[in-house]
NUVEX-624422 format. One record per residue (C-alpha): residue in one letter; x, y, z; residue number from 1. Coordinates in Angstrom, 1 decimal, decimal comma, padded with zeros to 4 digits, m for minus. Layout:
# NUVEX-624422
{res = A X = X Y = Y Z = Z n = NUM}
...
END
This chain:
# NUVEX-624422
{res = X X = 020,3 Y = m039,9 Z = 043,1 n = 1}
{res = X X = 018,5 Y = m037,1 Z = 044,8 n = 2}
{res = X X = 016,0 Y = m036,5 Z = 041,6 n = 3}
{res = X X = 015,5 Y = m040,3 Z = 041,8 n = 4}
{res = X X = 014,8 Y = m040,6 Z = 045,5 n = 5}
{res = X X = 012,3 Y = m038,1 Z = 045,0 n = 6}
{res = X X = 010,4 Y = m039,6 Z = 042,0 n = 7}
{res = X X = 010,6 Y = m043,1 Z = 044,0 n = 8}
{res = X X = 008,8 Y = m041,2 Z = 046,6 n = 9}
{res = X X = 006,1 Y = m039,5 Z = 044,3 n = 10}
{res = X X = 005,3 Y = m043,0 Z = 043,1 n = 11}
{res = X X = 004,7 Y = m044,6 Z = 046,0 n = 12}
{res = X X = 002,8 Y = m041,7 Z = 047,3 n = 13}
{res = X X = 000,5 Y = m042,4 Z = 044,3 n = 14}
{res = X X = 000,7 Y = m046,0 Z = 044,8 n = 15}
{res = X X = m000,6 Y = m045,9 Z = 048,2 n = 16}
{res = X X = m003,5 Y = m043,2 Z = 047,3 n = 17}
{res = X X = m004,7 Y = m045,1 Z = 044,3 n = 18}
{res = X X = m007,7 Y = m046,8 Z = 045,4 n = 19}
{res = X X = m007,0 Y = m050,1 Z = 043,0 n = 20}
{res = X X = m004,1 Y = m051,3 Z = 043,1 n = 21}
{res = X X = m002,9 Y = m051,5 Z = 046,4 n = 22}
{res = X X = m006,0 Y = m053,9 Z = 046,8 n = 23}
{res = X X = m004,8 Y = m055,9 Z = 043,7 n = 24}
{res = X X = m001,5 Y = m056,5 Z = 044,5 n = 25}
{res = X X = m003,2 Y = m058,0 Z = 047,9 n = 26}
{res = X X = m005,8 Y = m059,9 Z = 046,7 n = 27}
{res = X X = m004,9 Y = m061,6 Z = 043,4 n = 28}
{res = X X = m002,3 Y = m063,5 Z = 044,7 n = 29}
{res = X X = m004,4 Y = m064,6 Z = 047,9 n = 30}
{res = X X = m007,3 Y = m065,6 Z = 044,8 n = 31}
{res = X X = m004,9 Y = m067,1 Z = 042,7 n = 32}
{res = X X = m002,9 Y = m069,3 Z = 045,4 n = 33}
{res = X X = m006,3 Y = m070,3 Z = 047,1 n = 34}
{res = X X = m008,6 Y = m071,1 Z = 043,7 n = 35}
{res = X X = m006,6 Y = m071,8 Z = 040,9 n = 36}
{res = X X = m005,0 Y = m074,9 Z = 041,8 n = 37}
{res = X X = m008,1 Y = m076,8 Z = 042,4 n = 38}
{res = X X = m010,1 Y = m076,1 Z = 039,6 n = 39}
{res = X X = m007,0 Y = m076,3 Z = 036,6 n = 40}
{res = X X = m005,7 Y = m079,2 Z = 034,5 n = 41}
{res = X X = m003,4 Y = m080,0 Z = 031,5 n = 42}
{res = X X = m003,0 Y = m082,9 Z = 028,9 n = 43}
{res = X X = m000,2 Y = m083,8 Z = 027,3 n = 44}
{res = X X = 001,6 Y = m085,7 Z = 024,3 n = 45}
{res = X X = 005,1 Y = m086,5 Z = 023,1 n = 46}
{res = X X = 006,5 Y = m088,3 Z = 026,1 n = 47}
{res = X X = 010,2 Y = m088,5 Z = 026,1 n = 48}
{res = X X = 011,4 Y = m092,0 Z = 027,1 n = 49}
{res = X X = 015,2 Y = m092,9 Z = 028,3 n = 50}
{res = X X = 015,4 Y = m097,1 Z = 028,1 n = 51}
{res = X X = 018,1 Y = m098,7 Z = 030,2 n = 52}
{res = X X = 018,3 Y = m102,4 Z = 028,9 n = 53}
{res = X X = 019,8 Y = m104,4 Z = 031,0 n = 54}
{res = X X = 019,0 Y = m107,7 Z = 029,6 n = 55}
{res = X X = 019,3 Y = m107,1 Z = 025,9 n = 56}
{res = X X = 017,2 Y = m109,6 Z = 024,9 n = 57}
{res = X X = 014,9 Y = m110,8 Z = 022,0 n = 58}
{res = X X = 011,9 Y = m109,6 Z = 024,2 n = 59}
{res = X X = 013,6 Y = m106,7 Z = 025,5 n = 60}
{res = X X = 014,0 Y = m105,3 Z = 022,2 n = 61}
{res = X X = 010,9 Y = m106,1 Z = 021,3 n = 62}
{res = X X = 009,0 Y = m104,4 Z = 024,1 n = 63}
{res = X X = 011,2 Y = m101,0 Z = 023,2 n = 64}
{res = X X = 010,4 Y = m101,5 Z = 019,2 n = 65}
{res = X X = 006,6 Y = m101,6 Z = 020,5 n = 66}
{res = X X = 007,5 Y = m098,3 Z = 022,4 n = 67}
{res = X X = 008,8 Y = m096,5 Z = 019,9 n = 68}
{res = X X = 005,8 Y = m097,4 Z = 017,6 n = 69}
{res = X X = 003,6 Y = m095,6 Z = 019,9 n = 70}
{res = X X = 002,3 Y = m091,9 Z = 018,7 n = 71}
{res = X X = 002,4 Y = m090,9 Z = 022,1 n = 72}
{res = X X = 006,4 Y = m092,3 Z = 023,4 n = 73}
{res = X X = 009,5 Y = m091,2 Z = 021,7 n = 74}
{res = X X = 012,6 Y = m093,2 Z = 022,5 n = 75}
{res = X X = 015,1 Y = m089,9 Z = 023,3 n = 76}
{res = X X = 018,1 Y = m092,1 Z = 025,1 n = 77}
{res = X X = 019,6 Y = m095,5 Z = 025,1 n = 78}
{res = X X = 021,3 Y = m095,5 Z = 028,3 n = 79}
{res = X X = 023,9 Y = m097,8 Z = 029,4 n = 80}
{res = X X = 023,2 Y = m097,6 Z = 033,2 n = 81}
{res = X X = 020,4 Y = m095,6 Z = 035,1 n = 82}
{res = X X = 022,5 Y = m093,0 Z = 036,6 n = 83}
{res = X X = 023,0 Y = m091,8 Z = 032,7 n = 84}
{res = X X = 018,9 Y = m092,0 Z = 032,1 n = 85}
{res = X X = 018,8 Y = m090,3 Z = 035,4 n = 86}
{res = X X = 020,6 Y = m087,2 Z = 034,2 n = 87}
{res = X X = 018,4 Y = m086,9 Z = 031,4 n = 88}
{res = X X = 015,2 Y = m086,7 Z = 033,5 n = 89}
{res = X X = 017,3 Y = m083,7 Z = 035,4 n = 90}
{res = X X = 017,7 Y = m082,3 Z = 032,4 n = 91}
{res = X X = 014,3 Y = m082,1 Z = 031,1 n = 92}
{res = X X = 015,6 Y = m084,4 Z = 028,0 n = 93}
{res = X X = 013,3 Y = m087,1 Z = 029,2 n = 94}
{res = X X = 009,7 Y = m087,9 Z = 030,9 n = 95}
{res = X X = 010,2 Y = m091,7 Z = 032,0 n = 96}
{res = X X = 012,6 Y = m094,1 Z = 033,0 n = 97}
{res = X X = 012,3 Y = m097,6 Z = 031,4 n = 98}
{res = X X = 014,4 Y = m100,1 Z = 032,8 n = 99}
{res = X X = 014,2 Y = m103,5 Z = 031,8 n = 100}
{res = X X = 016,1 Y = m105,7 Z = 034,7 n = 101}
{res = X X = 019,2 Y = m108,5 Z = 033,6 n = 102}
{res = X X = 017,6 Y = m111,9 Z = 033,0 n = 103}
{res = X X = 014,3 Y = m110,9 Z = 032,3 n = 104}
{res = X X = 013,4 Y = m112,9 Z = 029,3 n = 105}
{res = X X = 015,0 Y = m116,1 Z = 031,0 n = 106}
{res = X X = 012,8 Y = m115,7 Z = 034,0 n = 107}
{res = X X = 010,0 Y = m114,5 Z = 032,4 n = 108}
{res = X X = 009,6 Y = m117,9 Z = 030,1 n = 109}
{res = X X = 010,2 Y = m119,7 Z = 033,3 n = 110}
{res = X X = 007,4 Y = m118,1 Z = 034,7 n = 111}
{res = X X = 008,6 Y = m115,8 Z = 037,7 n = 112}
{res = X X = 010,5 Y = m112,6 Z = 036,5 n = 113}
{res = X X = 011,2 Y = m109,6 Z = 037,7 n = 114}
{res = X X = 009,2 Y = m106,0 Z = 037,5 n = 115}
{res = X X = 010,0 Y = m103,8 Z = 034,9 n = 116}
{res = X X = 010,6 Y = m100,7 Z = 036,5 n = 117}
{res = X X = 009,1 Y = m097,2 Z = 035,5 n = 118}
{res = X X = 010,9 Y = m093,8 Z = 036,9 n = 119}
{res = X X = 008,4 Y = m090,7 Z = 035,9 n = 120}
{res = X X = 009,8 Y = m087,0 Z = 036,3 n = 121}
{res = X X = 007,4 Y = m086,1 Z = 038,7 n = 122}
{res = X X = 008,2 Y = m082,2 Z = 038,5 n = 123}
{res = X X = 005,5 Y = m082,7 Z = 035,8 n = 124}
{res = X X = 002,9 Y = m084,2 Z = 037,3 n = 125}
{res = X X = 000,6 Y = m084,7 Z = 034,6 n = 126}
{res = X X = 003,3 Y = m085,4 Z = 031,9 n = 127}
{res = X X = 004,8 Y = m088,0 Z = 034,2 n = 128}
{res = X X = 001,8 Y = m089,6 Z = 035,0 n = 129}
{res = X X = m000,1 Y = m090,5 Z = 031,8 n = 130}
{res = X X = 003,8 Y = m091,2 Z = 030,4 n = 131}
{res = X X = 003,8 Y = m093,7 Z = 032,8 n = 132}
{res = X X = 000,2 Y = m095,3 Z = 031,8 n = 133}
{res = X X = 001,1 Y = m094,9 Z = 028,2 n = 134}
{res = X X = 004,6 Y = m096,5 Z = 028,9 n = 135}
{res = X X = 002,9 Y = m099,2 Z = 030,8 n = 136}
{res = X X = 000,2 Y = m099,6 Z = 028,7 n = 137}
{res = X X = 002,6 Y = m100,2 Z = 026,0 n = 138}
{res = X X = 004,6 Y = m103,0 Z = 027,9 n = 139}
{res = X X = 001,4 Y = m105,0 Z = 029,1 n = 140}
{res = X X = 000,4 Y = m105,0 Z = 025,3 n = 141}
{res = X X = 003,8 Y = m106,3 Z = 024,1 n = 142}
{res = X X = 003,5 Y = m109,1 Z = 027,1 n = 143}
{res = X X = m000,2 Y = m110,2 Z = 026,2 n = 144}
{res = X X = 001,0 Y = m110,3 Z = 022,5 n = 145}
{res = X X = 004,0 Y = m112,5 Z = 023,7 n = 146}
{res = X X = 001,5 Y = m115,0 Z = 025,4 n = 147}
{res = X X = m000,6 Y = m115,4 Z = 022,8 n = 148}
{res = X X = 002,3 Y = m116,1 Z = 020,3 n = 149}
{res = X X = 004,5 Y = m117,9 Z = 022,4 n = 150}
{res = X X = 002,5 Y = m119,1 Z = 025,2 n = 151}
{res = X X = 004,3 Y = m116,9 Z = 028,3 n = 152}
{res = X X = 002,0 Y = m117,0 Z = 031,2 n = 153}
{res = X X = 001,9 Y = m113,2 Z = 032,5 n = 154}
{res = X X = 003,2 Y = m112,3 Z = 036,0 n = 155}
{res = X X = 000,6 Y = m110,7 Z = 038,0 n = 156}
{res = X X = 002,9 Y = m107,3 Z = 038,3 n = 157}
{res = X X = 004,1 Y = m106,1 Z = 034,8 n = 158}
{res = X X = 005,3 Y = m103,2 Z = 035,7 n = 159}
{res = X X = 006,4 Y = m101,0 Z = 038,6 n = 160}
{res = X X = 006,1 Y = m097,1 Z = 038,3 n = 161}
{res = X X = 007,6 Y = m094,9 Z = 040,6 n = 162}
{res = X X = 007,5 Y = m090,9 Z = 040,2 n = 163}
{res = X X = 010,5 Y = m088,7 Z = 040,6 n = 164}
{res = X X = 010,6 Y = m085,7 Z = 042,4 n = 165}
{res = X X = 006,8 Y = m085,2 Z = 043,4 n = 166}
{res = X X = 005,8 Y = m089,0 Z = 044,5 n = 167}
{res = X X = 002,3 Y = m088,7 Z = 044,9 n = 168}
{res = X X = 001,7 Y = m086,9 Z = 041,4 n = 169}
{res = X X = m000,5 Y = m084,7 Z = 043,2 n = 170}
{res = X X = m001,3 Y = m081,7 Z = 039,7 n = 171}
{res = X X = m001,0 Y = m079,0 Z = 042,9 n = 172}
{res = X X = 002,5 Y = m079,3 Z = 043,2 n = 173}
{res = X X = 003,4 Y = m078,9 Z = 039,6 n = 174}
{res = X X = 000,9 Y = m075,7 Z = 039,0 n = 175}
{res = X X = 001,9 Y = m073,5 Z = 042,4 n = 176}
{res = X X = 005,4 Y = m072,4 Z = 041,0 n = 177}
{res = X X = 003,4 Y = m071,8 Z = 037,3 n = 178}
{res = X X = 001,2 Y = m069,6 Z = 039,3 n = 179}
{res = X X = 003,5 Y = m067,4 Z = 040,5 n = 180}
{res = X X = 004,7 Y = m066,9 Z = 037,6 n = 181}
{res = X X = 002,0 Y = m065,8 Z = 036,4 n = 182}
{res = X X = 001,5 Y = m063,3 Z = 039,5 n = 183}
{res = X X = 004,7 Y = m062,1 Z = 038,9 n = 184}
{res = X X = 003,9 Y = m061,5 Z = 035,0 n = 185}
{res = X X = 000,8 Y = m059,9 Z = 036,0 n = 186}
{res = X X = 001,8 Y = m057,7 Z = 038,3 n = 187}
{res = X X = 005,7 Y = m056,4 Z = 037,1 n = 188}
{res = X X = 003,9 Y = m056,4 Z = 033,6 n = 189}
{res = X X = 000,4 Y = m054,4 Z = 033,6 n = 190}
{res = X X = 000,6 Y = m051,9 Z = 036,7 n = 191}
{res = X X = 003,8 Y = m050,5 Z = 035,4 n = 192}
{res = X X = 002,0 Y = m049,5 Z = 032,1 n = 193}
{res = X X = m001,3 Y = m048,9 Z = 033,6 n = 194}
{res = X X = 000,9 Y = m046,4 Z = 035,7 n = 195}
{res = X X = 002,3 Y = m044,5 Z = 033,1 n = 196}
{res = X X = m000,5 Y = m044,1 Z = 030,9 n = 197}
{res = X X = m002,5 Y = m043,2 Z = 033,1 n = 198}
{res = X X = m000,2 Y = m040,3 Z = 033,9 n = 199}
{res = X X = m000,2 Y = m039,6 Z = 030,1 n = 200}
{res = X X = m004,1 Y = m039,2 Z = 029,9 n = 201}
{res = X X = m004,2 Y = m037,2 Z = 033,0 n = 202}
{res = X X = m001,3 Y = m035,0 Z = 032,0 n = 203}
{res = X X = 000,9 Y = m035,2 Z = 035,3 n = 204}
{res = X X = 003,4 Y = m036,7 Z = 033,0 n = 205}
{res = X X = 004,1 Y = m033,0 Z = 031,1 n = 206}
{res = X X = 005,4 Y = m031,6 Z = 034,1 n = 207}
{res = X X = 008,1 Y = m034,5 Z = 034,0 n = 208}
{res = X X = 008,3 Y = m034,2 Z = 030,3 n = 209}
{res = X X = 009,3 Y = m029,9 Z = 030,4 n = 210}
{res = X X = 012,1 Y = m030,8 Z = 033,9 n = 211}
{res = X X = 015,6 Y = m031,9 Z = 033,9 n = 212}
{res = X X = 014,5 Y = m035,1 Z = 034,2 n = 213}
{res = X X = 017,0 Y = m037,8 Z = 032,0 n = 214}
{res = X X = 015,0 Y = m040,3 Z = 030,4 n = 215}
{res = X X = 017,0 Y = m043,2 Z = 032,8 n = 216}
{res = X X = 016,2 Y = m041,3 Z = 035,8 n = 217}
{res = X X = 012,5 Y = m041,5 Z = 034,8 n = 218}
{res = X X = 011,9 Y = m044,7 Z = 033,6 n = 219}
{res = X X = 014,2 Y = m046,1 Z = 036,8 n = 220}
{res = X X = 011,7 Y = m044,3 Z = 039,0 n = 221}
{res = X X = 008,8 Y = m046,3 Z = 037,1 n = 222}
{res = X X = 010,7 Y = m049,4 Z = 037,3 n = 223}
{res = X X = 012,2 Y = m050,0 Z = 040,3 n = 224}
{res = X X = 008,4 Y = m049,6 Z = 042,6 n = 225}
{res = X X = 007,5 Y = m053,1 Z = 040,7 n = 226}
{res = X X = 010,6 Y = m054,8 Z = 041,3 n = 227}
{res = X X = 009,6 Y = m054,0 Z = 044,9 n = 228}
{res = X X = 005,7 Y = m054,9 Z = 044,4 n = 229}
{res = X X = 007,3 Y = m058,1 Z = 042,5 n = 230}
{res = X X = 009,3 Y = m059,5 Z = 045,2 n = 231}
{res = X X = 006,5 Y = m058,5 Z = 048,0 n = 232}
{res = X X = 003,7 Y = m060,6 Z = 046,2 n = 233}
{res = X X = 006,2 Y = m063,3 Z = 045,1 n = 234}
{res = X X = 007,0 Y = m063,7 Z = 049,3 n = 235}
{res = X X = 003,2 Y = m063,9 Z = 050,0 n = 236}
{res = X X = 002,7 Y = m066,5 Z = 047,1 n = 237}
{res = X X = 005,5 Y = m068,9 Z = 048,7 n = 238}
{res = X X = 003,7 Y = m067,7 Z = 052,4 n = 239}
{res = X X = 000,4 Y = m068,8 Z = 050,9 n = 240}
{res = X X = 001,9 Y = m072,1 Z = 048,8 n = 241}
{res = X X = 003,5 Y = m073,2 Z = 052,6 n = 242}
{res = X X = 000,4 Y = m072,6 Z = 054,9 n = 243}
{res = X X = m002,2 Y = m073,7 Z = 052,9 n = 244}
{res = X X = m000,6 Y = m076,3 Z = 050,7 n = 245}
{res = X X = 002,9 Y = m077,3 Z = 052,4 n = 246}
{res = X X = 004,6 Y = m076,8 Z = 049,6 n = 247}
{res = X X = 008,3 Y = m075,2 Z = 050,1 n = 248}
{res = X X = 010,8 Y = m074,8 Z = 048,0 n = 249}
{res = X X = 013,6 Y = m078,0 Z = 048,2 n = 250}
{res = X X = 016,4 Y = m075,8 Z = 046,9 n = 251}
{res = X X = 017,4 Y = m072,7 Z = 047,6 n = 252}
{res = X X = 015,2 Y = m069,5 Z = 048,1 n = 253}
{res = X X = 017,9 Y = m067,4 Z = 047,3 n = 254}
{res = X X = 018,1 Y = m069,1 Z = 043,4 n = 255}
{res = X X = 014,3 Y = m067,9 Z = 043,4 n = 256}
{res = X X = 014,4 Y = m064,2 Z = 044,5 n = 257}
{res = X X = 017,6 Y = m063,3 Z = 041,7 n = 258}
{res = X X = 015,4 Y = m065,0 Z = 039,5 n = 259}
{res = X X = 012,5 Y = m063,3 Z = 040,1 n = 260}
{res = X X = 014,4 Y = m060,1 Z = 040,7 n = 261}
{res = X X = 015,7 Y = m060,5 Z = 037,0 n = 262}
{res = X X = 012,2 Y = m061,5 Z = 035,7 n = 263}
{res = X X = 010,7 Y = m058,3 Z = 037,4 n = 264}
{res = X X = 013,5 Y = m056,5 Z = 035,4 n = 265}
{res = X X = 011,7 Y = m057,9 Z = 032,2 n = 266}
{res = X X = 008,6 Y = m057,9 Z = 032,7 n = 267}
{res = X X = 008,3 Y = m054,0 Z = 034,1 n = 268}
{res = X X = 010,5 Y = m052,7 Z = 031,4 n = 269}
{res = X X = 008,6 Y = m054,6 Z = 028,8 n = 270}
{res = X X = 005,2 Y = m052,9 Z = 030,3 n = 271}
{res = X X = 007,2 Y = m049,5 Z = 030,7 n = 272}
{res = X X = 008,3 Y = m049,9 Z = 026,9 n = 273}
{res = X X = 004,7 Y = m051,0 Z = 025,8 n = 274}
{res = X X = 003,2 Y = m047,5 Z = 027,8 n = 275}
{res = X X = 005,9 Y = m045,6 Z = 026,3 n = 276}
{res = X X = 004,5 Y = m046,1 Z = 022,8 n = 277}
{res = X X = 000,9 Y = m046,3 Z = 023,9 n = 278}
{res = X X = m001,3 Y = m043,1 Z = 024,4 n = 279}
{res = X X = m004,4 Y = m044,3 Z = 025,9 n = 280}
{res = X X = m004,6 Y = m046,9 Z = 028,5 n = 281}
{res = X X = m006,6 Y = m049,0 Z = 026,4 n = 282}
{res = X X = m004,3 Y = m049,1 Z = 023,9 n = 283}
{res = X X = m001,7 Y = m050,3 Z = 026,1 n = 284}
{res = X X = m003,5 Y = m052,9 Z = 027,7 n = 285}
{res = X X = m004,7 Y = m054,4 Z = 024,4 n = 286}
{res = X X = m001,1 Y = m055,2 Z = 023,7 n = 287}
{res = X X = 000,1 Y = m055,8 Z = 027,1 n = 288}
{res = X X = m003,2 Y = m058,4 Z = 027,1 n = 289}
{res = X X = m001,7 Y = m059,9 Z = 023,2 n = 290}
{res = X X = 001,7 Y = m060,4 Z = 024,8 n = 291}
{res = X X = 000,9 Y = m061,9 Z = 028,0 n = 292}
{res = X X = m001,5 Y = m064,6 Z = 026,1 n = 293}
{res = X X = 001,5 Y = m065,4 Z = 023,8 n = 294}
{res = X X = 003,8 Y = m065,7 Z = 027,2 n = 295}
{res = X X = 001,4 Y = m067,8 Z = 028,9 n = 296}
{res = X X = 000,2 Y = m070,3 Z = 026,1 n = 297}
{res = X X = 004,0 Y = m070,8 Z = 024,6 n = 298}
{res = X X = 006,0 Y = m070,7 Z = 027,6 n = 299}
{res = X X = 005,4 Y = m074,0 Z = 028,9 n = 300}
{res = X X = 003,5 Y = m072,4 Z = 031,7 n = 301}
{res = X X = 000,2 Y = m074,0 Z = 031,0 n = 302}
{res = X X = 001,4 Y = m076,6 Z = 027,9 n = 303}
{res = X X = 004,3 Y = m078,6 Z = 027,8 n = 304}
{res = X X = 006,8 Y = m077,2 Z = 025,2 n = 305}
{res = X X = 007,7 Y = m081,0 Z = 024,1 n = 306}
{res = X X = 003,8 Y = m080,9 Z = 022,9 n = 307}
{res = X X = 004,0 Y = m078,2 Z = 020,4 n = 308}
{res = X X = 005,1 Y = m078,2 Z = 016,4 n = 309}
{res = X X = 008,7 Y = m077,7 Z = 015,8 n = 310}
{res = X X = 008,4 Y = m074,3 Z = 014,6 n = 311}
{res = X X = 006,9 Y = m072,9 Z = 017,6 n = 312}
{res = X X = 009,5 Y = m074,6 Z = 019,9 n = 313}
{res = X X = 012,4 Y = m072,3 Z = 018,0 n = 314}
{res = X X = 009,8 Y = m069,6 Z = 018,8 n = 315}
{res = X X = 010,0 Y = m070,3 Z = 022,8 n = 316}
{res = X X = 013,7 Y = m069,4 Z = 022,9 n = 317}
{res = X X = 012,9 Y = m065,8 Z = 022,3 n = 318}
{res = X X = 010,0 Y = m065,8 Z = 025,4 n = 319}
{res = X X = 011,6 Y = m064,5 Z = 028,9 n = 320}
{res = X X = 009,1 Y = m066,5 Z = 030,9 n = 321}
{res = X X = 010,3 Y = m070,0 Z = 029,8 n = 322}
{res = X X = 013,7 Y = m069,3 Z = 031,4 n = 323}
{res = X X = 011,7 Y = m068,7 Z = 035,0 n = 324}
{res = X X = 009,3 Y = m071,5 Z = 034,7 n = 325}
{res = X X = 012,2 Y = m074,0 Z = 033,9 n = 326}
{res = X X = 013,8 Y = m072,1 Z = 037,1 n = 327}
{res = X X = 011,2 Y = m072,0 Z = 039,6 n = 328}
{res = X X = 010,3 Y = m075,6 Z = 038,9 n = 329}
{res = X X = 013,7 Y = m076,9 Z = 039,0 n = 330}
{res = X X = 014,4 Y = m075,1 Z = 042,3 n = 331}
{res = X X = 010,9 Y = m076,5 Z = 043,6 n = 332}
{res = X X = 011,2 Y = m079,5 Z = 043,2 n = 333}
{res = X X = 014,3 Y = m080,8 Z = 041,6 n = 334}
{res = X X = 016,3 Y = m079,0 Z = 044,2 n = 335}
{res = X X = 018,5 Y = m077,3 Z = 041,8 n = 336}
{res = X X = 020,8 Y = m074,9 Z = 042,3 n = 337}
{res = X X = 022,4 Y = m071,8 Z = 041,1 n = 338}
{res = X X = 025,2 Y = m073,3 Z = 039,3 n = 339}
{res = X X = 023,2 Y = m075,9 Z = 038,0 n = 340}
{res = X X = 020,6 Y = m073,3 Z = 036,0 n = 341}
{res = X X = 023,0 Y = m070,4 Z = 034,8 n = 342}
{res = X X = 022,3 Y = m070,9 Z = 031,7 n = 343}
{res = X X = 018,3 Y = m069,9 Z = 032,3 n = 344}
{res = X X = 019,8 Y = m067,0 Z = 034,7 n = 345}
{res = X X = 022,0 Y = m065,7 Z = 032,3 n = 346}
{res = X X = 019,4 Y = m066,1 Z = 029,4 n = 347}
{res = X X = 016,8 Y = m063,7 Z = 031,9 n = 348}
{res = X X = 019,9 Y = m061,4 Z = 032,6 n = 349}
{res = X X = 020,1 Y = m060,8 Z = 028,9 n = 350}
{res = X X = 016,4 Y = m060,1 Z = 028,6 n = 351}
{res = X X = 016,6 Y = m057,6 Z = 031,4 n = 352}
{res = X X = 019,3 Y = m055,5 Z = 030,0 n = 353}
{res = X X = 017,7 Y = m055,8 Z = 026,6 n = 354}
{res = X X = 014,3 Y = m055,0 Z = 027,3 n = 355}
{res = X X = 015,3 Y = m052,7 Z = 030,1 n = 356}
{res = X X = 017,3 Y = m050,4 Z = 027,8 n = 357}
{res = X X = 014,4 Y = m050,4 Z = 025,4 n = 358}
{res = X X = 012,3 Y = m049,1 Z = 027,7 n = 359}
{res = X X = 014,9 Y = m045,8 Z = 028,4 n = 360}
{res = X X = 015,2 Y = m045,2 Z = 024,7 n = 361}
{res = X X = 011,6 Y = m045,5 Z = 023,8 n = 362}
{res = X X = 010,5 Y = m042,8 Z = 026,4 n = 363}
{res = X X = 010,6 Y = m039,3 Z = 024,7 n = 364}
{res = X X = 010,6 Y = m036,5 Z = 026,6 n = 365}
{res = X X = 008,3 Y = m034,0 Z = 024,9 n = 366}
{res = X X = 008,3 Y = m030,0 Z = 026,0 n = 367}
END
């Protein structure tokens, strides 16, 4: 513990007199927070729809049979009662709520019936949102066909759409927790490796390499400064998110920081493990920069997963970062709690151990 309090100390010593990244763990989550979620946007397909048919009529079915004919809607559940299709939108197994009330095609030939009634996941703003208009777009179609086959004069409101869990749809919500993600990737992921190789090409590292030093002691003293810096620029994210956005958490911070803590544990020991077998520093961030794109384009950080082939859905189970973004979304905005996403925790705690015992093992101490 001795030798590791004073290689903690020597890094921080360094991190303090390097003239770069003190400034960057400062400003790029200040530039992110501030720019980024006014200027980005997403589009989306494959729109997951749970029906609740309450009336179970000719035109009911018919308006579902339309549905599912639509490249864009895929009929995922047939619930009984709406608590059932409301699960599945907690769940992630479904987009949008279509409930068609009891009685509907009796009062809709007799000229007054009730609104069908449209529940989007709003933790997905843009998903939920253009499911809804395709959803409704769909149901208006089905009704204008009706009237010209059968004569059924249209009620002036089809259909009425309400969004779960981020009312207003507004795209900011949704992309704040994928930002900090991306902070935290950015961060945990690069400076550990930039940090080591950088000791490599200036040869500081050979005095570590000829000591007592164990290989655990060492990479532990590499490690644990960016679960720190992690946690630190994680706290002025959420500062940042509340002050200039008003957007807190509505379940517990705690479920965020031992998520975070765990992704912190993956993401520095994947950059320690990618230095480790790098010798310049432009070696390392070549691959750091191949890895990160893969994490950030099949995570569902910046596309829905739902949206990609088949094949590269399998492939997303093996990337750490879905795990958090499912995480720090639910706990957003869903409200979730710690019981409710173990299996994501445990998932990351897996990934930590994994990747953090790759990183001791791949370090090789050289006299």
């Amino acid at each position: 513990m001795h030798t590791l309090s004073i290689l903690l100390k020597k890094e921080f010593v360094l991190f303090r007199r390097n003239k770069f990244m003190p400034k960057m763990v400062l400003m790029f989550p200040i530039m992110a927070m501030l720019v980024i979620p006014l200027v980005t946007t997403m589009d989306v397909k494959n729109v997951n729809v749970a029906v609740v048919d309450l009336d179970k009529s000719k035109i009911s079915r018919r308006v579902i049979s339309d549905m599912q004919a639509s490249s864009n809607l895929t009929l995922s559940l047939y619930a009984e009662v709406y608590g059932d299709a409301l699960r599945a939108v907690e769940k992630g197994d479904a987009d949008v709520i279509l409930q068609i009330p009891a009685d509907y095609e009796k009062k809709l030939v007799n000229g007054n019936p009730p609104a069908i009634s449209l529940s989007a996941n709003g933790v997905n703003a843009t998903k939920g949102q253009l499911g809804a208009q395709y959803l409704s777009q769909s149901i208006i179609k089905t009704l204008k066909t009706l009237n010209t086959e059968q004569g059924i004069v249209l009620p002036e409101e089809n259909v009425f759409i309400q969004n779960r869990y981020n009312s207003t749809l507004d795209y900011r919500i949704y992309m704040i927790p994928a930002l900090m993600i991306i902070l935290v990737i950015m961060i945990c992921g690069f400076l550990p490796a930039l940090n080591l190789v950088g000791e490599k090409e200036t040869g500081t590292i050979e005095q570590i390499n000829v000591s007592p030093v164990s290989r655990l002691t060492f990479t532990l003293s590499k490690l644990i400064p960016y679960w720190i810096i992690g946690l630190v620029v994680l706290s002025l994210a959420m500062m940042i998110a509340w002050l200039a956005y008003g957007l807190v958490p509505t379940g517990s911070i705690l479920t965020i920081y031992i998520a975070t803590l765990l992704f912190s544990f993956v993401m520095s020991g994947f950059g320690i493990a990618i230095a480790n077998c790098s010798s310049t520093m432009q070696q390392s961030m070549y691959v750091m920069f191949f890895f990160i794109i893969i994490f950030q384009l099949m995570s569902g950080l910046m596309t829905p997963i739902d949206s990609m082939p088949q094949w590269a859905q399998y492939i997303t189970y093996a990337i750490p970062p879905r795990y958090f973004i499912e995480i720090m979304r639910s706990v957003y905005l869903k409200g979730a709690s710690l019981v409710e996403l173990w299996t994501d925790i445990a998932m990351l705690a897996g990934f930590a151990v994994i990747i953090s015992v790759i990183a001791v093992f791949t370090y090789k101490k050289q006299s």
